[in-house]
C-alpha positions in Angstrom: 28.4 2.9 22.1 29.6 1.2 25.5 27.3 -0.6 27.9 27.0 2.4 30.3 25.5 4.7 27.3 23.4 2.0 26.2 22.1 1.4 29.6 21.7 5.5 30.2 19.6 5.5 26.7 17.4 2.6 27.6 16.7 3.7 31.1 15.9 6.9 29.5 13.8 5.3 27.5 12.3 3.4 30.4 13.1 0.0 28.6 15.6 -0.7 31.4 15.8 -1.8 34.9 15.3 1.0 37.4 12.4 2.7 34.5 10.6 3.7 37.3 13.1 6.3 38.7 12.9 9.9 37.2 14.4 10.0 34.1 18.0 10.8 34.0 18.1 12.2 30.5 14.3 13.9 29.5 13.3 12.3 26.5 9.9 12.9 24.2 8.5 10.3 21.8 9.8 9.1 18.4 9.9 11.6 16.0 10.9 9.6 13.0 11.6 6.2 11.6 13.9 7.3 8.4 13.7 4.2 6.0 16.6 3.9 3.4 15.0 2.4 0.5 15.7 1.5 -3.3 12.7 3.4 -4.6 11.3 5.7 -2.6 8.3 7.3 -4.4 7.4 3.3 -5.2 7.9 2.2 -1.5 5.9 5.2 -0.9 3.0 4.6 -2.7 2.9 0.6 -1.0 3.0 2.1 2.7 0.5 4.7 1.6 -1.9 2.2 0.1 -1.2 -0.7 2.1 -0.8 0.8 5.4 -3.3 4.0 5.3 -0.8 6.5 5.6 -0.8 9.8 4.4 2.0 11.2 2.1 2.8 14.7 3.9 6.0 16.1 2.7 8.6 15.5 0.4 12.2 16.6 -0.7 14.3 15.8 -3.8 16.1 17.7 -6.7 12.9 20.3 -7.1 13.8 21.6 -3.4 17.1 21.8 -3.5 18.6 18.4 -3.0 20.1 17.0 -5.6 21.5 13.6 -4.7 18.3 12.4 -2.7 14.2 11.9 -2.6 12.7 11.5 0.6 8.7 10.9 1.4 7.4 11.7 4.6 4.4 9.6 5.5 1.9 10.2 8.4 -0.6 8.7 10.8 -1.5 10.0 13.9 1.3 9.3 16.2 3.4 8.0 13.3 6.2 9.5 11.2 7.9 7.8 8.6 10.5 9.0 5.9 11.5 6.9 2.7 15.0 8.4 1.2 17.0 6.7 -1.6 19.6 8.5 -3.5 19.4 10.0 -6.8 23.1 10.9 -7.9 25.7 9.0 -6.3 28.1 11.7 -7.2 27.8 13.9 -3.3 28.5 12.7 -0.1 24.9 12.1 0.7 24.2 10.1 -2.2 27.7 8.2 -1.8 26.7 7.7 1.9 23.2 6.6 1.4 23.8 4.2 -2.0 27.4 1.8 0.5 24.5 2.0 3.2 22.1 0.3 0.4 24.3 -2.0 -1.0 25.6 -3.1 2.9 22.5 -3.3 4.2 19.7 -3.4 2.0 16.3 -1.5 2.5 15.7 -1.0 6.3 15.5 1.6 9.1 18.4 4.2 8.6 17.9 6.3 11.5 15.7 6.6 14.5 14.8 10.3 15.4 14.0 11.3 18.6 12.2 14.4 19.8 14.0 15.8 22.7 13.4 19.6 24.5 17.1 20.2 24.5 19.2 19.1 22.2 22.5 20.5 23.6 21.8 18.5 26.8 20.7 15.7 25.1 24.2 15.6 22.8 26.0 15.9 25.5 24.8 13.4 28.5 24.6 10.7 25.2 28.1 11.3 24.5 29.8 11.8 27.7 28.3 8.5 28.5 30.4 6.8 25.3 27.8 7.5 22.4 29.5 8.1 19.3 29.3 11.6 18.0 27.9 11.7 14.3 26.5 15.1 14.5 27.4 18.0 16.8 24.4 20.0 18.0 23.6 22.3 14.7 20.2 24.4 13.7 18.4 24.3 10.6 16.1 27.3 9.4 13.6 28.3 6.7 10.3 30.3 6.7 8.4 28.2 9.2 10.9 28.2 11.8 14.2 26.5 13.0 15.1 23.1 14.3 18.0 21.6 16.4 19.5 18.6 15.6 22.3 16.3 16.5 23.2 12.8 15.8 24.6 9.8 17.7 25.7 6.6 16.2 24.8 2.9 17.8 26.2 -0.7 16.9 25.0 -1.6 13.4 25.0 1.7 11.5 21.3 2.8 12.8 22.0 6.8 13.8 20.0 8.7 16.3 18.8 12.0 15.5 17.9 14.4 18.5 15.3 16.6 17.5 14.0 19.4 19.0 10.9 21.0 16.9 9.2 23.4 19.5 10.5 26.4 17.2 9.4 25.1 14.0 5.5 24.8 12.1 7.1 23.2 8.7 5.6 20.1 7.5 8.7 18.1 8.2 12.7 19.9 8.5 13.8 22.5 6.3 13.9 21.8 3.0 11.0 19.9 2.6 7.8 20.9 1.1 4.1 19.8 1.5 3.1 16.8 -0.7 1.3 18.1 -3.2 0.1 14.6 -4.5 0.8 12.0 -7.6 
């Protein structure tokens, strides 16, 4: 990501000089803080009992993905998401387990609700951002959401998110937590 689109996200962020001026790209809150973990039913269950969250959704091999798990955990104004692969054998398990072994457990990706998506793709890139994701819509019975994905220095990603269409308890694919 050059200077320029680094210095366009923070102002949009209003961590930059110049925060006070109208925003130049319209940004909402965090959506997500996506954790890539070793174990994440057991990093789960810590965060849940340690930090008073509340296990809210979850994805893996019973919902139709077969090289990941993922917990969703919730607070009020909070969203966090432990993944770690399963089967190594897809690209998103492959992708996941080299981010792992690089890296260790840490913050994966950095969602951020946005009301346009498109837009929000588009400013971020044209301003040097690094395309991981072109704008794209998922769907299931509660709804659809647009995402897209820029990349930053040291692997983090940035998902846009735009939700206002959707009433599922996380994205497509992912179910309610039924409990342990």
């Amino acid at each position: 990501m050059t200077e320029t689109a680094v210095e366009s996200v923070l102002l949009a962020a209003g961590l930059a000089e110049g925060a006070g001026e109208p925003d130049p790209l319209p940004m909402g809150r965090a959506d997500a803080v996506v954790f890539a973990v070793g174990d994440a039913e057991r990093a789960a269950r810590r965060y849940c009992a340690a930090l008073g969250l509340r296990c809210t959704a979850y994805a893996g091999p019973e919902t139709g993905d077969p090289e990941t798990v993922s917990y969703v955990l919730a607070a009020p104004g909070t969203r966090i998401v432990l993944t770690s692969p399963v089967q190594v054998i897809g690209p998103r398990g492959r992708e996941l387990a080299a981010h792992l072994d690089r890296h260790g457990d840490g913050v994966l990706d950095l969602a951020v609700g946005v009301p346009d998506v498109y837009y929000a793709y588009d400013y971020a890139v044209d301003r040097g951002a690094l395309s991981l994701a072109e704008p794209y819509e998922m769907r299931d019975r509660f709804g659809s959401v647009v995402l897209a994905a820029i990349g930053v220095p040291g692997g983090t990603r940035h998902t846009l998110v735009d939700r206002a269409g959707y009433a599922g308890p996380y994205l497509p694919g992912y179910v309610p937590f039924e409990g342990w």
